[in-house]
C-alpha positions in Angstrom: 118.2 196.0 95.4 115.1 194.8 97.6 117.1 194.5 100.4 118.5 198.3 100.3 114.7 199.5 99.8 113.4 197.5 102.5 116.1 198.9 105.1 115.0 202.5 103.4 111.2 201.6 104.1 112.2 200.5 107.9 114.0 203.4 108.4 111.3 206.0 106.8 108.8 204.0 109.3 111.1 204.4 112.4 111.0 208.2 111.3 107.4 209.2 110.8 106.7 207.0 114.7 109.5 208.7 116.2 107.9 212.0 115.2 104.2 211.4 115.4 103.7 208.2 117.9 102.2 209.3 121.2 102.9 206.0 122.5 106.7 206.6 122.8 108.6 208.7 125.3 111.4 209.8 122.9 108.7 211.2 120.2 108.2 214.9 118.8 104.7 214.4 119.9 105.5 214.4 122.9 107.8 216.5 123.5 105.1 218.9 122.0 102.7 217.9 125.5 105.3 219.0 128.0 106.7 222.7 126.5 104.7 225.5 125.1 106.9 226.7 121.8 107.7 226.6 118.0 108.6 223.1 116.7 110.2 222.5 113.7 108.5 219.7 111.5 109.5 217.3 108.8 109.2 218.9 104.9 105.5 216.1 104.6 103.7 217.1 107.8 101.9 219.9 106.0 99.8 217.4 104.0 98.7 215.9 107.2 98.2 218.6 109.3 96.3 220.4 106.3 93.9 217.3 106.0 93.5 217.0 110.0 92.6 220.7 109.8 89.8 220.3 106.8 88.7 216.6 109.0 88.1 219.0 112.3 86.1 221.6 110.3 84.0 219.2 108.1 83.0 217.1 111.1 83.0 220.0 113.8 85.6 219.2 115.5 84.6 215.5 116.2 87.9 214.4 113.7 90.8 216.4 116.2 94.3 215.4 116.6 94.0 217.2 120.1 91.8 214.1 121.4 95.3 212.6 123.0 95.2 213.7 126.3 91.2 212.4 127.0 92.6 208.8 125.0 95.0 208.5 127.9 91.8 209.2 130.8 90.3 207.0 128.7 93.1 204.0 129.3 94.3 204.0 126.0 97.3 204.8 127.0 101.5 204.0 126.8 101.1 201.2 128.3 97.4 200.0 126.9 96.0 200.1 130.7 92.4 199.7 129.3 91.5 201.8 132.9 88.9 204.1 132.2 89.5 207.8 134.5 87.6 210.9 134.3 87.3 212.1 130.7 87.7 215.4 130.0 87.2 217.0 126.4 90.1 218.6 123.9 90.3 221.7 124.0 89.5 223.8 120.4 92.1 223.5 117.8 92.2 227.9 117.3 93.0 228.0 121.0 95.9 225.5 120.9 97.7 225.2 117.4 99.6 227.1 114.7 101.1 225.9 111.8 102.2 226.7 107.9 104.6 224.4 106.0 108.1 224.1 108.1 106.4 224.8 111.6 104.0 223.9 114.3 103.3 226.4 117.3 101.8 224.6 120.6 100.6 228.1 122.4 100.0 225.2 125.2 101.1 221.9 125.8 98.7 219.3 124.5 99.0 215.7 123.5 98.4 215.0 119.6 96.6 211.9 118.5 97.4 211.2 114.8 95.6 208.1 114.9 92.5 208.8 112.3 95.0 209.6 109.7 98.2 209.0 110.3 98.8 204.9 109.4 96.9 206.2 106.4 99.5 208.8 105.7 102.2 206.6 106.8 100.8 203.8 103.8 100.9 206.3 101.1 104.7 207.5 101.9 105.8 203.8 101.5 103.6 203.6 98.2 105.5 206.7 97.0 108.9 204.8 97.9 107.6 202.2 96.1 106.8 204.0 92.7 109.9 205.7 93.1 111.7 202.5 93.0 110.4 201.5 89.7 107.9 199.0 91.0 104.3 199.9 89.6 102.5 197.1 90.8 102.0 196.4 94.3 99.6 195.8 97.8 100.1 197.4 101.3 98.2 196.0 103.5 98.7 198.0 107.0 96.0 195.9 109.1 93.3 197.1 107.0 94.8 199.8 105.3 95.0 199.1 101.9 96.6 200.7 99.2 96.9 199.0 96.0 98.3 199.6 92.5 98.1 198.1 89.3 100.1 198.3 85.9 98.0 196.2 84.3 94.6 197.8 85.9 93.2 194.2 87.1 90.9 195.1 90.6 91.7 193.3 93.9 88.8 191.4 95.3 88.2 192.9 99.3 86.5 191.3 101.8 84.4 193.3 104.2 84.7 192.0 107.4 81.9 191.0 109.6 83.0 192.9 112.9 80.4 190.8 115.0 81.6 187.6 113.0 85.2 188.0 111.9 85.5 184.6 110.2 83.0 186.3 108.0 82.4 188.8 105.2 78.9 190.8 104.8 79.8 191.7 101.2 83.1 191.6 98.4 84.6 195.1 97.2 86.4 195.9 94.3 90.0 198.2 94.8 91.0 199.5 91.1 94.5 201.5 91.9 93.0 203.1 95.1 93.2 202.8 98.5 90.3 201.5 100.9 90.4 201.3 104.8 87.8 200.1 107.4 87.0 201.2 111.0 85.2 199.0 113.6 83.8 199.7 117.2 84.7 196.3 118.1 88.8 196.0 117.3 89.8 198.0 120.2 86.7 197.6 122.9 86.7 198.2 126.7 84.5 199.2 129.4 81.6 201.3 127.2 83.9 202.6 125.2 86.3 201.9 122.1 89.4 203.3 119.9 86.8 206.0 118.7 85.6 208.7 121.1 83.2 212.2 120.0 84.9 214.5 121.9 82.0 216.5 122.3 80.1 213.7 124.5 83.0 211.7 125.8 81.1 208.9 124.7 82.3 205.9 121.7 79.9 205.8 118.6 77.3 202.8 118.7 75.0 203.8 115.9 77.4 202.7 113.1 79.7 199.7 114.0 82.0 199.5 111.2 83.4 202.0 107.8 84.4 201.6 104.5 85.8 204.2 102.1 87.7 203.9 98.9 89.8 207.0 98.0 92.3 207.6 96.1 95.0 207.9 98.5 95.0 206.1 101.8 95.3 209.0 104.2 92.0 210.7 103.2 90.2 207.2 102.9 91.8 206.4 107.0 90.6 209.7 108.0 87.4 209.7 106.6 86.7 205.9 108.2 87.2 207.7 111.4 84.6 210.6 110.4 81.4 208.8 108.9 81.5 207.4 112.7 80.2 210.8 113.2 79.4 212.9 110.5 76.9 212.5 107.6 78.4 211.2 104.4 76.8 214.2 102.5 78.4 216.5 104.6 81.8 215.1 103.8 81.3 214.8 100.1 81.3 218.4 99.1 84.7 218.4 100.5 86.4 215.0 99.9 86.3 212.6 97.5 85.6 209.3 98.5 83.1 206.3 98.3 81.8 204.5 101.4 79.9 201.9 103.3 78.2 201.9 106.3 77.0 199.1 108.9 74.5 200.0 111.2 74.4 198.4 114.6 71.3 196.8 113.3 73.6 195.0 110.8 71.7 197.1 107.5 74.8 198.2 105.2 74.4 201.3 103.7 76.6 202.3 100.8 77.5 205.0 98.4 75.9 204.0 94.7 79.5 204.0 93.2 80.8 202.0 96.0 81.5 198.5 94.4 80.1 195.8 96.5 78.5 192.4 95.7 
């Protein structure tokens, strides 16, 4: 019944935060900052870890899941202070982390951010619940994660919101059974900096203000909304597949010739 799936869906959710939120006390994450040690993890986390690992080499380590700790100096924190501190940079991902399919080995204790991927991730679980319940046709919307699916193959109209105007849209995408997700500067803003931070400079992005991609999956189109904030979208195509548009802080989009916009 609907009801029994949503309290499965609920309880798959509560799951995945309590292992990978770094906003909770009780979570696996972090647990993993405070102790040095082998930690079991949960039969998906391979995928993930796997795609954080190809994100860190592709973008040269601006993508990391070890940018936690400088999130926190940064204020964005447990209890979403929003007060700046000294920032200091991750360390390297070789120098900290171990992992293969059942286990991950913190050789010291860092705080892991899974935020460039993980909502993503989290999106296409529920999907698969979904599909395994028989329903073929559906839309998750996960605050502008979207994956969507369709028996009958009609395409879902997108806005693509203005993020200096968000009453407005610069332009109308397309989703045909895929997944699209957007990343902007301005949703999470304080002092000079914002949700997104190169961890090379310490410093937010303000070149590009806001990303598109379409992918098939939603994990790899999250992740690689996060990356384009830093890294070339040629660079990342030899590796992913993906689609993508870009706004410039001078408010020129620029988008992939298969990306579906009007």
């Amino acid at each position: 019944s609907w009801v029994r799936l949503l309290h499965r869906i609920d309880a798959r959710i509560e799951r995945f935060d309590k292992v990978y939120s770094r906003f909770r006390a009780d979570s696996l994450v972090t647990n993993m900052s405070r102790e040095t040690g082998s930690y079991k993890m949960p039969p998906d986390a391979y995928k993930m870890l796997d795609f954080y690992h190809q994100l860190y080499e592709a973008t040269h380590g601006n993508v990391t899941p070890l940018i936690g700790q400088t999130m926190v100096e940064a204020g964005y924190d447990a209890s979403y202070s929003l007060q700046k501190k000294t920032l200091h940079r991750p360390p390297k991902w070789e120098d900290v982390i171990q992992y293969d399919r059942h286990s991950l080995v913190m050789q010291r204790p860092v705080l892991l951010d899974f935020g460039a991927a993980g909502k993503g991730y989290l999106v296409d679980i529920v999907g698969q619940m979904l599909e395994e319940a028989g329903i073929q046709t559906y839309t998750i919307n996960a605050g502008g994660d979207i994956r969507y699916r369709s028996a009958h193959k009609e395409g879902l109209p997108v806005g693509l919101e203005n993020p200096v105007d968000t009453s407005e849209a610069i332009g109308i995408t397309t989703l045909m059974n895929a997944s699209l997700c957007a990343s902007a500067g301005s949703k999470r803003k304080w002092d000079d900096l914002s949700h997104t931070i190169n961890p090379h400079t310490l410093k937010s992005p303000t070149d590009i203000i806001a990303t598109w991609v379409i992918a098939t999956d939603t994990m790899t189109a999250d992740g690689l909304a996060t990356a384009l904030f830093f890294t070339e979208p040629r660079e990342l195509m030899g590796r992913f597949s993906f689609s993508y548009a870009l706004l410039h802080k001078d408010m020129s989009l620029e988008y992939a010739k298969d990306f579906p916009v009007m």
